[in-house]
TORKOL-4160 file (C-alpha; in steps of 0.2 Angstrom, whole numbers, padded with zeros to 4 digits, m for minus):
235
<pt num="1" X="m0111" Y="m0045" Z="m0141"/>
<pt num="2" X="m0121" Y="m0035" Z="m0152"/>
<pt num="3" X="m0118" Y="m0015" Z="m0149"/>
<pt num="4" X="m0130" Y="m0011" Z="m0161"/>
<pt num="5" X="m0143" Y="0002" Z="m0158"/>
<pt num="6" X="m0159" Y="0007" Z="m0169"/>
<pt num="7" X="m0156" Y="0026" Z="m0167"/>
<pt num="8" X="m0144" Y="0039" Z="m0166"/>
<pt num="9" X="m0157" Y="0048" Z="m0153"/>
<pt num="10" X="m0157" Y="0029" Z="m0144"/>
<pt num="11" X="m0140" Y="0026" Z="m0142"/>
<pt num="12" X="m0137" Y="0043" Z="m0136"/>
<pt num="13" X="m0153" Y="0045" Z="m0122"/>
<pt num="14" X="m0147" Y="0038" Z="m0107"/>
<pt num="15" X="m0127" Y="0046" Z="m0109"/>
<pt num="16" X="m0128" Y="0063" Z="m0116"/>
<pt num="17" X="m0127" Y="0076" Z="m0102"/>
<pt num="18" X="m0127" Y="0093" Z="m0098"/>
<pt num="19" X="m0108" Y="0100" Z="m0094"/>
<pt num="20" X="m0100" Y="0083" Z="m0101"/>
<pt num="21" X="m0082" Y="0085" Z="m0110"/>
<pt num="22" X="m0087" Y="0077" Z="m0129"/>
<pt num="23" X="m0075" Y="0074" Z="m0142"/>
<pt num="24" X="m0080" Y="0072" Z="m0160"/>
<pt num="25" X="m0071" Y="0066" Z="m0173"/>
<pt num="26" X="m0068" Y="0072" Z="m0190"/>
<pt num="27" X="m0057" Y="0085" Z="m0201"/>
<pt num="28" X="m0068" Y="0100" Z="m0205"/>
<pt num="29" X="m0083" Y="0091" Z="m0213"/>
<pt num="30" X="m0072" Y="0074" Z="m0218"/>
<pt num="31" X="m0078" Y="0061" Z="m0207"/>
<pt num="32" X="m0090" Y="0067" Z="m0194"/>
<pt num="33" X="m0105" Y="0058" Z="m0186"/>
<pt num="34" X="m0118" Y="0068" Z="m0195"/>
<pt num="35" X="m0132" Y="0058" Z="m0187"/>
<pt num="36" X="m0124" Y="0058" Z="m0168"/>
<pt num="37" X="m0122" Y="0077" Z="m0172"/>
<pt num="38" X="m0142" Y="0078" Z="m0175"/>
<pt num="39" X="m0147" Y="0067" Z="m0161"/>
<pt num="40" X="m0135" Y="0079" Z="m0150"/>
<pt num="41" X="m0145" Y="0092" Z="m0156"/>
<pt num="42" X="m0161" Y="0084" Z="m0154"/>
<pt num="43" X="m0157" Y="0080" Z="m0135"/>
<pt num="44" X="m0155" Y="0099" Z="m0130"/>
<pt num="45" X="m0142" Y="0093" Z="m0120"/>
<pt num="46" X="m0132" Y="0112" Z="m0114"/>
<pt num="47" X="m0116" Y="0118" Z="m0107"/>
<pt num="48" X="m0105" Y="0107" Z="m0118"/>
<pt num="49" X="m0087" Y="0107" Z="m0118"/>
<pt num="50" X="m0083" Y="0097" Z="m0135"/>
<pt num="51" X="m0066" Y="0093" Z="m0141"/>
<pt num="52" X="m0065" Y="0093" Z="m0161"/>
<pt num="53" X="m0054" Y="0100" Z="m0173"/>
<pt num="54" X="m0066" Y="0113" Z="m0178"/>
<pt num="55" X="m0084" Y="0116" Z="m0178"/>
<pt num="56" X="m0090" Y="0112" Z="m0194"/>
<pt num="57" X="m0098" Y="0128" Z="m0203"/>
<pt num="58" X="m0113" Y="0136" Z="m0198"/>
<pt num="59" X="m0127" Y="0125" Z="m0207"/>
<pt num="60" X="m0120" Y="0111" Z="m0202"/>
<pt num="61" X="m0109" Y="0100" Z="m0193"/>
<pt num="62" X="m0106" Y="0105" Z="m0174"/>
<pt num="63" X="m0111" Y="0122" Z="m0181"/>
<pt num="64" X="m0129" Y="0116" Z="m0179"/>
<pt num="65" X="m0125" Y="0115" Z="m0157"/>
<pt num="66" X="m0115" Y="0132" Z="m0161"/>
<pt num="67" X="m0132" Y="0138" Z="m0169"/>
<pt num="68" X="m0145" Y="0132" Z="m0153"/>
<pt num="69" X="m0132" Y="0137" Z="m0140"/>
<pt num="70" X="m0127" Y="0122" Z="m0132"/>
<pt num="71" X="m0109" Y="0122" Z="m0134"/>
<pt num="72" X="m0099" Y="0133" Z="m0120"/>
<pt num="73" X="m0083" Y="0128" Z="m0123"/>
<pt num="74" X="m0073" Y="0122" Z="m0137"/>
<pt num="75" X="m0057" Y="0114" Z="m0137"/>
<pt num="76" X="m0050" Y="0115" Z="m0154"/>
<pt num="77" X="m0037" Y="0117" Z="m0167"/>
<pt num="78" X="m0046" Y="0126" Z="m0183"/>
<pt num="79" X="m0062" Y="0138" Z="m0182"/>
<pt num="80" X="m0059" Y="0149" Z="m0198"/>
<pt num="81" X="m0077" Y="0141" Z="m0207"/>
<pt num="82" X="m0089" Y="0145" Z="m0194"/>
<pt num="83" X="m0095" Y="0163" Z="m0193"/>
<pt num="84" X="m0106" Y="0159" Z="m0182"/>
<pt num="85" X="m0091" Y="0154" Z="m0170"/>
<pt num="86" X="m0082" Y="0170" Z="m0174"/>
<pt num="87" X="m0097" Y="0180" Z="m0167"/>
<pt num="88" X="m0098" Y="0172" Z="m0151"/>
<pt num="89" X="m0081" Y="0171" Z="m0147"/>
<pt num="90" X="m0077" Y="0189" Z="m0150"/>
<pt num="91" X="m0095" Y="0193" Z="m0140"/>
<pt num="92" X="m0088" Y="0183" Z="m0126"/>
<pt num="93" X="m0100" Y="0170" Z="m0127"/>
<pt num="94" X="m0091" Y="0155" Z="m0131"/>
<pt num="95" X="m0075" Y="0149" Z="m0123"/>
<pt num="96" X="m0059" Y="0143" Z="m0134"/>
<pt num="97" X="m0044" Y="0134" Z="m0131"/>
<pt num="98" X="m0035" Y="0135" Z="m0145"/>
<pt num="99" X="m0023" Y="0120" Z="m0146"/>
<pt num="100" X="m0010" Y="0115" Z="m0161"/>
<pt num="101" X="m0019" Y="0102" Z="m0172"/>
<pt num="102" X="m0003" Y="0089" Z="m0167"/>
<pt num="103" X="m0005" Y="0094" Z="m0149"/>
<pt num="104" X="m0022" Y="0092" Z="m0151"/>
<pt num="105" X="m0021" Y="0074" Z="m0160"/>
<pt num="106" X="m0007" Y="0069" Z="m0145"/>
<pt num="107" X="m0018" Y="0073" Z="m0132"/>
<pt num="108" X="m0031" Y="0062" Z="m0135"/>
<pt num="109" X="m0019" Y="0048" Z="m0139"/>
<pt num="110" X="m0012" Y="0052" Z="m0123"/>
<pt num="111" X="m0029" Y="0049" Z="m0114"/>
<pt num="112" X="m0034" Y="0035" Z="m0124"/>
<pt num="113" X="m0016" Y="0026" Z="m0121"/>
<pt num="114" X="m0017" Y="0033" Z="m0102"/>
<pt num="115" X="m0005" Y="0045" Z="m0100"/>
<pt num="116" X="m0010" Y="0060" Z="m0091"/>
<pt num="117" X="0003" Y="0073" Z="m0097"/>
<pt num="118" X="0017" Y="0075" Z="m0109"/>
<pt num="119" X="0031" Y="0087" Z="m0117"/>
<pt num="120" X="0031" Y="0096" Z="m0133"/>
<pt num="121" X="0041" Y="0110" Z="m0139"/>
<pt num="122" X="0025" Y="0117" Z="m0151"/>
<pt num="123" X="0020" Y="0133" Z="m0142"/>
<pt num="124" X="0037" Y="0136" Z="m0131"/>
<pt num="125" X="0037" Y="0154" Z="m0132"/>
<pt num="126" X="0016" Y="0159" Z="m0136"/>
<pt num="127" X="0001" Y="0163" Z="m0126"/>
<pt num="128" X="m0002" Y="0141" Z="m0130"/>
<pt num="129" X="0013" Y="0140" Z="m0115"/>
<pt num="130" X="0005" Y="0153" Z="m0104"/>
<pt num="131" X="0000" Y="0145" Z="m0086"/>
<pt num="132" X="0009" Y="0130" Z="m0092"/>
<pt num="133" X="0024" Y="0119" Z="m0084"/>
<pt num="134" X="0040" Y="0122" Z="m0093"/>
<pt num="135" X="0056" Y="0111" Z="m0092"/>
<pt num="136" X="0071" Y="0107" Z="m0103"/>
<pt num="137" X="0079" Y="0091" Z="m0110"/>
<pt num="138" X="0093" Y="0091" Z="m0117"/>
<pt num="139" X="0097" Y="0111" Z="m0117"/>
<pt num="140" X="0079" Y="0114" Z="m0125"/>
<pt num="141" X="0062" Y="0121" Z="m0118"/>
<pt num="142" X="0047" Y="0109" Z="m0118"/>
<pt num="143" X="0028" Y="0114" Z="m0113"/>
<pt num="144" X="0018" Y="0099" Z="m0103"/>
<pt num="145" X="0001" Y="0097" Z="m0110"/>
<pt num="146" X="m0012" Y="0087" Z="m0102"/>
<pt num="147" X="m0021" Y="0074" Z="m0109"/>
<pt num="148" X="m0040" Y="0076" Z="m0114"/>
<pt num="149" X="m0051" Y="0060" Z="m0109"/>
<pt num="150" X="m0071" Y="0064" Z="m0113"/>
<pt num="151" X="m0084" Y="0059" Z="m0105"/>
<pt num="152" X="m0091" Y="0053" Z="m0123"/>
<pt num="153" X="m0083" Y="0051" Z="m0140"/>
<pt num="154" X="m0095" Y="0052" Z="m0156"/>
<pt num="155" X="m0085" Y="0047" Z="m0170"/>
<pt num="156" X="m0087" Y="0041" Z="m0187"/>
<pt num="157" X="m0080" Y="0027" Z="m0196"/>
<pt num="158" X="m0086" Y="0016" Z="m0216"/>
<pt num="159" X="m0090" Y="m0001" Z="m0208"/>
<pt num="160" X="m0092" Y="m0011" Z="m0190"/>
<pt num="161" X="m0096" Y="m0028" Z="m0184"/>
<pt num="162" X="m0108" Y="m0030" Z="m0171"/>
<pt num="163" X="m0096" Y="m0031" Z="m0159"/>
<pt num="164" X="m0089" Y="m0016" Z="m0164"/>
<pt num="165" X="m0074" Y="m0018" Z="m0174"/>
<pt num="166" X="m0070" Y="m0003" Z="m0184"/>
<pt num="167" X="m0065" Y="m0001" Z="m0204"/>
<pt num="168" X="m0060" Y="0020" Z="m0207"/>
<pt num="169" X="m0061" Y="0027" Z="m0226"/>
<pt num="170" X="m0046" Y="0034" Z="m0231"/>
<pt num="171" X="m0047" Y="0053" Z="m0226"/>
<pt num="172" X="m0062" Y="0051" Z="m0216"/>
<pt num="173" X="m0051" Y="0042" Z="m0202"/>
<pt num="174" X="m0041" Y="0058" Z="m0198"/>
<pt num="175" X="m0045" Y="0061" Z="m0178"/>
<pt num="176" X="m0059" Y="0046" Z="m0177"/>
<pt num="177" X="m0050" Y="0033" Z="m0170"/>
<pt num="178" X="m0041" Y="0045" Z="m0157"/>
<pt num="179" X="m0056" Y="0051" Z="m0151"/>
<pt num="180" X="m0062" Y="0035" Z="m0149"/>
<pt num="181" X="m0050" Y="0029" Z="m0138"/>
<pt num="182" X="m0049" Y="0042" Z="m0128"/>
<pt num="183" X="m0069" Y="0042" Z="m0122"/>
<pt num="184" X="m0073" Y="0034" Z="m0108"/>
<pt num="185" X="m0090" Y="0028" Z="m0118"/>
<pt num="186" X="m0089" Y="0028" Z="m0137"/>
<pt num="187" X="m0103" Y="0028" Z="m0150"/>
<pt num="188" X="m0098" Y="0027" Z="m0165"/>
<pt num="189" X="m0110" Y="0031" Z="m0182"/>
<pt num="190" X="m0105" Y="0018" Z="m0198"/>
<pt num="191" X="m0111" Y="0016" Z="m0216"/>
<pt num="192" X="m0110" Y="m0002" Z="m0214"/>
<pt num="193" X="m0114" Y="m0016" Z="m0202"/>
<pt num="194" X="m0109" Y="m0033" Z="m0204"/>
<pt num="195" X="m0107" Y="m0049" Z="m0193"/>
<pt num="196" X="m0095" Y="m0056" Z="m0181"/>
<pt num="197" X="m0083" Y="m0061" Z="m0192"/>
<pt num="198" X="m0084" Y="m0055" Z="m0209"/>
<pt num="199" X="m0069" Y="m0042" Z="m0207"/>
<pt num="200" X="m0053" Y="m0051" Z="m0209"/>
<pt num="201" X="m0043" Y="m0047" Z="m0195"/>
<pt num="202" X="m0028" Y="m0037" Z="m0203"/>
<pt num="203" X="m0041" Y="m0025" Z="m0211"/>
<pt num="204" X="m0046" Y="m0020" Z="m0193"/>
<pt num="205" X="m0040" Y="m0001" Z="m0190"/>
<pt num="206" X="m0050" Y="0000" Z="m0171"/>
<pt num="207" X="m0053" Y="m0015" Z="m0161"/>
<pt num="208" X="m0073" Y="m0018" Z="m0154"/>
<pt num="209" X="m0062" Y="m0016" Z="m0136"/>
<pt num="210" X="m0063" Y="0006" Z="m0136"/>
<pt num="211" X="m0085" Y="0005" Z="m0146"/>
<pt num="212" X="m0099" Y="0004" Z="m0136"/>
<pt num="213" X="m0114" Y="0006" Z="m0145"/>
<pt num="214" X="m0114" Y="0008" Z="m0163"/>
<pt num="215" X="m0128" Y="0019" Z="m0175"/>
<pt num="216" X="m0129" Y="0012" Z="m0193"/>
<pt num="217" X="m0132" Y="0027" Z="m0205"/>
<pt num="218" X="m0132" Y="0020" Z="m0222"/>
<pt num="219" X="m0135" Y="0039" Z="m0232"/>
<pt num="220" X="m0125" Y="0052" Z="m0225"/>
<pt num="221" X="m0124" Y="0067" Z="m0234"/>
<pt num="222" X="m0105" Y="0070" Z="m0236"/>
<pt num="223" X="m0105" Y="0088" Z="m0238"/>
<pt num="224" X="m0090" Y="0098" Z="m0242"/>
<pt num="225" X="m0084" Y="0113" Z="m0237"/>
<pt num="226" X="m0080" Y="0122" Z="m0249"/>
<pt num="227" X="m0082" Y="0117" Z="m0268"/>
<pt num="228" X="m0070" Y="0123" Z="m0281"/>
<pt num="229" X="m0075" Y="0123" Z="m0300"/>
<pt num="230" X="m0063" Y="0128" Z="m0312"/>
<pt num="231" X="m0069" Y="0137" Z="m0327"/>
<pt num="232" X="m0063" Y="0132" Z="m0346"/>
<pt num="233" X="m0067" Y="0142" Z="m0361"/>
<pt num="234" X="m0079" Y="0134" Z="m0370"/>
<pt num="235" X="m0087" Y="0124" Z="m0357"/>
């Protein structure tokens, strides 16, 4: 089966809509579907509630749905690179559940391996327990979280098959193949696209089973956060 789209915009027109839960993968701007972002943009799909471990910076990444206004809510772990997010969450225009980054990582392994809930001890004792159940093993306090399964997974990953096979680059793998198995449709953005066949099994990180439609973007741009040169005398 050949999940291969010709667009970012095509594979996203018939299933983007307004007030879906998204996740998004990547780690600040390691790893994120650059062109599923843009599409996403381009959609003027609103209301959003996207799960990601933070929102990119202000010019780009999910900064560019922070910038038209069509994210309401973010479920995240990070937010200290987007001014633009600091503004409207202290105005009160932008909703926040601020989750632990291995909370955050477990619960959408959780949804993706269907479990609904599980314990942790991280937050036992902070406002991330409030409204929370409690309950002890073993003498100790443990928080129940819930798991997070989206309505849509954008994610990113170095090279598919047609059939949707998944090879991650090193760091750029980070939340990627969680928040592909957690959506409940999965589109995924690769540099490469090969044939049925060509990846050797063992060099599979994600099986075809969790893609379903696949956007080949041979030239992302790969920007960094932040870029640190460090100055010699004499240079």
């Amino acid at each position: 089966m050949n999940k291969l789209f010709p667009s970012a915009a095509a594979a996203l027109k018939d299933v983007v809509k307004d007030h879906q839960l998204l996740a998004v993968g990547g780690f600040g701007l390691c790893g994120i579907p650059e062109a599923l972002i843009d599409a996403l943009r381009d959609s003027g799909v609103k209301h959003l509630t996207v799960i990601s471990n933070n929102a990119g910076v202000d010019d780009f990444g999910l900064g560019k749905l922070l910038a038209t206004r069509q994210i309401k809510k973010m479920i995240s772990s990070y937010v200290g690179e987007n001014k633009e997010f600091e503004r409207q969450y202290l105005a009160g225009e932008l909703e926040l559940d601020f989750t632990p980054q291995g909370t955050l990582a477990e619960k959408l392994r959780a949804g993706g391996a269907g479990i609904p809930a599980f314990f942790t001890k991280t937050g036992v004792g902070t406002m991330v327990a409030e409204g929370k159940e409690l309950r002890e093993f073993e003498g100790e306090t443990y928080v129940m979280e819930r798991a997070l399964v989206p309505d849509v997974s954008l994610v990113k990953a170095h090279t598919a098959d047609k059939a949707g096979n998944l090879q991650f680059r090193l760091t750029a793998r980070n939340f990627n193949p969680a928040a592909a198995m957690a959506g409940k449709l999965c589109i995924v953005e690769v540099e490469h696209v090969v044939e049925v066949g060509e990846l050797q099994p063992d060099s599979i990180h994600l099986p075809g089973i969790y893609v379903h439609r696949i956007v080949h973007n041979p030239h992302p741009e790969k920007r960094i956060e932040k870029r640190t040169i460090t100055e010699k005398a004499g240079v």
